[in-house]
Chimera marker file (.cmm) of the C-alpha trace (Angstrom):
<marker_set name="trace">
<marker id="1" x="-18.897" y="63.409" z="15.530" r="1" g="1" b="0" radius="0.5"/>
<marker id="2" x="-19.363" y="65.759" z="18.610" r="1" g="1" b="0" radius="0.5"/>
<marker id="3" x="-21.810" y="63.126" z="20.087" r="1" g="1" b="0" radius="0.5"/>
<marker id="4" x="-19.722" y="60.236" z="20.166" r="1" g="1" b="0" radius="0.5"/>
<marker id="5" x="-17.576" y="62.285" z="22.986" r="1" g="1" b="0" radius="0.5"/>
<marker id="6" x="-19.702" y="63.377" z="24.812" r="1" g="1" b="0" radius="0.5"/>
<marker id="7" x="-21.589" y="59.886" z="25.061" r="1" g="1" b="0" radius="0.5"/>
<marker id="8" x="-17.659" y="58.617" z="25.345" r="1" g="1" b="0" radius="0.5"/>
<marker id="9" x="-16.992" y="60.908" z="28.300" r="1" g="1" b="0" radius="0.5"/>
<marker id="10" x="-18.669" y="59.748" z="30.831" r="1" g="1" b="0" radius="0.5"/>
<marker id="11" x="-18.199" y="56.351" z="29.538" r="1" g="1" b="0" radius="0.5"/>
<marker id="12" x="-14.581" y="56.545" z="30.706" r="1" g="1" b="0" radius="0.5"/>
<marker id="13" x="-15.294" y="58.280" z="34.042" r="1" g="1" b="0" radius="0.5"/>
<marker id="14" x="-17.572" y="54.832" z="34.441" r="1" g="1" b="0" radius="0.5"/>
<marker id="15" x="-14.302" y="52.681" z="33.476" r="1" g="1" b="0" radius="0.5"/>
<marker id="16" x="-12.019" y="54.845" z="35.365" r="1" g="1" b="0" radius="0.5"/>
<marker id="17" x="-14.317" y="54.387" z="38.482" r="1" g="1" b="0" radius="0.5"/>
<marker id="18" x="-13.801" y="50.491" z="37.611" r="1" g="1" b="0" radius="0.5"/>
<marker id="19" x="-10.242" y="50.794" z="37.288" r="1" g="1" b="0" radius="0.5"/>
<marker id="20" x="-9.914" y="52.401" z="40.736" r="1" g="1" b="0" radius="0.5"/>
<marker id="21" x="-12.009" y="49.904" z="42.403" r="1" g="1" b="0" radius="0.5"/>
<marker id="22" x="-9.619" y="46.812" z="41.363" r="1" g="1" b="0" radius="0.5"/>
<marker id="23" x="-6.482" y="48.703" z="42.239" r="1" g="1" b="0" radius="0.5"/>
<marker id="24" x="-7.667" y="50.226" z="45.794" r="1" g="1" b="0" radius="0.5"/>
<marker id="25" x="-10.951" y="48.490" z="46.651" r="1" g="1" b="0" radius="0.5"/>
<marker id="26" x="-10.494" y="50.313" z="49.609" r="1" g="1" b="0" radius="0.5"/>
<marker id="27" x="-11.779" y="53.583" z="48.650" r="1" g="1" b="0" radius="0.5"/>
<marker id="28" x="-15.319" y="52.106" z="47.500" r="1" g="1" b="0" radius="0.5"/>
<marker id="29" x="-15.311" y="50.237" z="51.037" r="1" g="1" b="0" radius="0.5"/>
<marker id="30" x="-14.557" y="53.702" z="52.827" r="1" g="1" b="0" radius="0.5"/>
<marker id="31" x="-17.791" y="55.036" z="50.655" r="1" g="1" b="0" radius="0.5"/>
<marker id="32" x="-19.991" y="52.173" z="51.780" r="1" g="1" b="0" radius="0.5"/>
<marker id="33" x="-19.075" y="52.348" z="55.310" r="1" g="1" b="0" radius="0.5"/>
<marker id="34" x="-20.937" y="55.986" z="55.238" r="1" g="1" b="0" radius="0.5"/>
<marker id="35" x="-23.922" y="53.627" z="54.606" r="1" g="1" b="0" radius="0.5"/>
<marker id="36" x="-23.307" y="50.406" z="56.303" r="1" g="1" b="0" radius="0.5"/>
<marker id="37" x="-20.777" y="51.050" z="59.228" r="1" g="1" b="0" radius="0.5"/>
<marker id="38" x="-20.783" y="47.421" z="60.546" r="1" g="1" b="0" radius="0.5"/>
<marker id="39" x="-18.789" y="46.409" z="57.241" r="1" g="1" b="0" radius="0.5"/>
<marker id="40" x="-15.479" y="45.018" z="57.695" r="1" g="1" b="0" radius="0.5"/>
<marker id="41" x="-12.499" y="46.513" z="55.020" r="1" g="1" b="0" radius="0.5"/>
<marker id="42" x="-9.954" y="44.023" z="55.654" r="1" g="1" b="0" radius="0.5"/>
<marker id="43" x="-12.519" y="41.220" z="55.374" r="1" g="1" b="0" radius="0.5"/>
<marker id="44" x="-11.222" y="39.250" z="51.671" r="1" g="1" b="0" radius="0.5"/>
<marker id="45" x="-14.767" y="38.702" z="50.730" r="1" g="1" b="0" radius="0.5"/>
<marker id="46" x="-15.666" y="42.330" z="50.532" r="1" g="1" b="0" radius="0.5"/>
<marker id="47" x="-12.580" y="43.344" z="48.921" r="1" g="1" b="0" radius="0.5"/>
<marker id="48" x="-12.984" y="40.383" z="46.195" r="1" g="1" b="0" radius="0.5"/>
<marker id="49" x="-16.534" y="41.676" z="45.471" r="1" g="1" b="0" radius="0.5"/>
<marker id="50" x="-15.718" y="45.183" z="44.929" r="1" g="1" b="0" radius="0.5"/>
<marker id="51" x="-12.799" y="44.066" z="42.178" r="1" g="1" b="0" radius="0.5"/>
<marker id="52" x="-15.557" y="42.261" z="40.143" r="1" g="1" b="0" radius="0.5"/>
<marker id="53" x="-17.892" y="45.212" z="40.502" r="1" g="1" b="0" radius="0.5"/>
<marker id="54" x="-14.937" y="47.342" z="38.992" r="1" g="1" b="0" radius="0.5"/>
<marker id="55" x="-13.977" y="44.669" z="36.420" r="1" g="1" b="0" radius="0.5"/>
<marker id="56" x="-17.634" y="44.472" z="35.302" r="1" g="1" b="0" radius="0.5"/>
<marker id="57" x="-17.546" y="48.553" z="35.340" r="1" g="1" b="0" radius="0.5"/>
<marker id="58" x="-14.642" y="48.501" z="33.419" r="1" g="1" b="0" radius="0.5"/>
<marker id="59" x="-16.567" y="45.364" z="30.602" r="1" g="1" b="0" radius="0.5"/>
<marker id="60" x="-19.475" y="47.486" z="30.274" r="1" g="1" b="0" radius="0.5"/>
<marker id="61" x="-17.384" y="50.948" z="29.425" r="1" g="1" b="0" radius="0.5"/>
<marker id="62" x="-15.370" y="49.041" z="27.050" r="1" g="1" b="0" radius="0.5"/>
<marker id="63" x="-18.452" y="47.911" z="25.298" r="1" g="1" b="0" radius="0.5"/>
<marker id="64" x="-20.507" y="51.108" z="25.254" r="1" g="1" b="0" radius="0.5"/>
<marker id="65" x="-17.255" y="52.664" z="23.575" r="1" g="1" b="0" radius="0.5"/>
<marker id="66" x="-16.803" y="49.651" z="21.293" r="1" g="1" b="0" radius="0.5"/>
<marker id="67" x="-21.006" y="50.008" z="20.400" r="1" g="1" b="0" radius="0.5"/>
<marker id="68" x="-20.657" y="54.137" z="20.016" r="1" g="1" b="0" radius="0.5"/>
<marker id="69" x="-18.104" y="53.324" z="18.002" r="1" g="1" b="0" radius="0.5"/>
<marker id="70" x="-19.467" y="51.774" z="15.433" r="1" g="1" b="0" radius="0.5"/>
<marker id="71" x="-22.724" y="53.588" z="15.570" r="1" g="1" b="0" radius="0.5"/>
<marker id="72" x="-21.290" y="56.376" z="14.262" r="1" g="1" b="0" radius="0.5"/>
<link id1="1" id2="2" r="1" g="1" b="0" radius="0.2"/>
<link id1="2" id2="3" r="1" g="1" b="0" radius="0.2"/>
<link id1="3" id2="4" r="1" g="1" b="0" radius="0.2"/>
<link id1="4" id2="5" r="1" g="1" b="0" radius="0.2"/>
<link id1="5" id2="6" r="1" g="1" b="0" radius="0.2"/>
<link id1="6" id2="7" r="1" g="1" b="0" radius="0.2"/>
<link id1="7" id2="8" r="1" g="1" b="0" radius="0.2"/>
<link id1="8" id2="9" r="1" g="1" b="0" radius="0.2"/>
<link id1="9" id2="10" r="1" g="1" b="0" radius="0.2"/>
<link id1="10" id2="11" r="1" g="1" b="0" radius="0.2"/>
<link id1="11" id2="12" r="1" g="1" b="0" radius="0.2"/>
<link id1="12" id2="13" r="1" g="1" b="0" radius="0.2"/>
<link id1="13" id2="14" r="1" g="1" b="0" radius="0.2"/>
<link id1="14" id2="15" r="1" g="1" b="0" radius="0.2"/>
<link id1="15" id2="16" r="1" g="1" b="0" radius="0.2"/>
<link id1="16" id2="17" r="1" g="1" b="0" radius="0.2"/>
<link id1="17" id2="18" r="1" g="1" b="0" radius="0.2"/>
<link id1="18" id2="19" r="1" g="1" b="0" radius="0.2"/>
<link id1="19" id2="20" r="1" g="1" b="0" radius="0.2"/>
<link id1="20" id2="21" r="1" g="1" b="0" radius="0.2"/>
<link id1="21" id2="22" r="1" g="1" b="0" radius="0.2"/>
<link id1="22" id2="23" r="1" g="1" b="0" radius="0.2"/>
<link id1="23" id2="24" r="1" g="1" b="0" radius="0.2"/>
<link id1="24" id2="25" r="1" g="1" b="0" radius="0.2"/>
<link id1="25" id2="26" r="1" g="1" b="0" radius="0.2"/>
<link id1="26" id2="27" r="1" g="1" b="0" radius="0.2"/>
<link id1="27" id2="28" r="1" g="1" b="0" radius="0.2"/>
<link id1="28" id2="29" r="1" g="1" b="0" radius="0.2"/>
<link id1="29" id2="30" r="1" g="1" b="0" radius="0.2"/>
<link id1="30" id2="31" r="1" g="1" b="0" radius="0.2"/>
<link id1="31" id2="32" r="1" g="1" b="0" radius="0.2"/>
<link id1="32" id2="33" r="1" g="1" b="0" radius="0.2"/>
<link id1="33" id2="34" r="1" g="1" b="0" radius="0.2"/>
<link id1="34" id2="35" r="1" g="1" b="0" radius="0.2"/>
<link id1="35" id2="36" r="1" g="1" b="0" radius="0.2"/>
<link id1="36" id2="37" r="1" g="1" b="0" radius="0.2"/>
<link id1="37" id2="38" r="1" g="1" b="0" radius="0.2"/>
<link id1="38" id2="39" r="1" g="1" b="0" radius="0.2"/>
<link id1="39" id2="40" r="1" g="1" b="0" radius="0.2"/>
<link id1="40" id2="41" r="1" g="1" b="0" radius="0.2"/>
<link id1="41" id2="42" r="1" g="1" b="0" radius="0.2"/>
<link id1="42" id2="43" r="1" g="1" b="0" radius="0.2"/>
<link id1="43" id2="44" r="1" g="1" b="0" radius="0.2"/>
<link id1="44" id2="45" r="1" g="1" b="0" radius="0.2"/>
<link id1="45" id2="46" r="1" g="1" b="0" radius="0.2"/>
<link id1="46" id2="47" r="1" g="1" b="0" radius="0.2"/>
<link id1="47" id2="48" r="1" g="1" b="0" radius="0.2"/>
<link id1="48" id2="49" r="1" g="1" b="0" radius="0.2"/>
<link id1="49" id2="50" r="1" g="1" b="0" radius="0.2"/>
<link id1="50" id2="51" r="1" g="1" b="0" radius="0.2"/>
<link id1="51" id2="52" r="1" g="1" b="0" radius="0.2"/>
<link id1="52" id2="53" r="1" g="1" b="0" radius="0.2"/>
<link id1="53" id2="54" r="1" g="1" b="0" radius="0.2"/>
<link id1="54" id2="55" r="1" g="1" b="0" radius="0.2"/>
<link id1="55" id2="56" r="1" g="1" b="0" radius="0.2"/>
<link id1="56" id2="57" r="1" g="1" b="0" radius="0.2"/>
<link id1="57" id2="58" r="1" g="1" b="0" radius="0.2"/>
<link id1="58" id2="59" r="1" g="1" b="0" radius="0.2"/>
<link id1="59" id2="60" r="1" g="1" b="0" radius="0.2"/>
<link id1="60" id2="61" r="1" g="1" b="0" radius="0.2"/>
<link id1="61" id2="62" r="1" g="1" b="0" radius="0.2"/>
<link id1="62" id2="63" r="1" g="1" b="0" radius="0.2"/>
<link id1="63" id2="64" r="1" g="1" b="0" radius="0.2"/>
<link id1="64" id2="65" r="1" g="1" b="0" radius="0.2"/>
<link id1="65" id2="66" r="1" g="1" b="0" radius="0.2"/>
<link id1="66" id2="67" r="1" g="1" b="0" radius="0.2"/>
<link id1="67" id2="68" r="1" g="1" b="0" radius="0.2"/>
<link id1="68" id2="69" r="1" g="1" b="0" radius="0.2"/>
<link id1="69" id2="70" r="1" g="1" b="0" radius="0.2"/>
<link id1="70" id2="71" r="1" g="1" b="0" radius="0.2"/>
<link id1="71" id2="72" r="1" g="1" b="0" radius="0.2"/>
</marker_set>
């Protein structure tokens, strides 16, 4: 039973992450700009591409939980 949380643990941190990128996609553009300074954070494009990163980070945490789940 004590691996199912710690295998769920940091499968929430991944969905929080995902949450946080849909509701301020800013923060993820202010961490790439570190990397790539010439991107733009008020460009729609970017900020629509970071929301479906975090909805697909927030998919696959659903689904690891829903898999542990059952494998246990």
């Amino acid at each position: 039973m004590t691996d199912y949380y710690i295998g769920a643990v940091p499968l929430a941190i991944f969905g929080l992450v995902g949450a946080w990128a849909i509701v301020n996609p800013n923060g993820i553009i202010g961490w790439l700009k570190q990397v790539r300074p010439t991107l733009d954070q008020n460009d729609p494009q970017v900020r629509s591409v970071v929301k479906f990163i975090g909805a697909w980070f927030i998919l696959l945490s659903l689904f690891g939980l829903v898999v542990s789940g059952r494998n246990r």
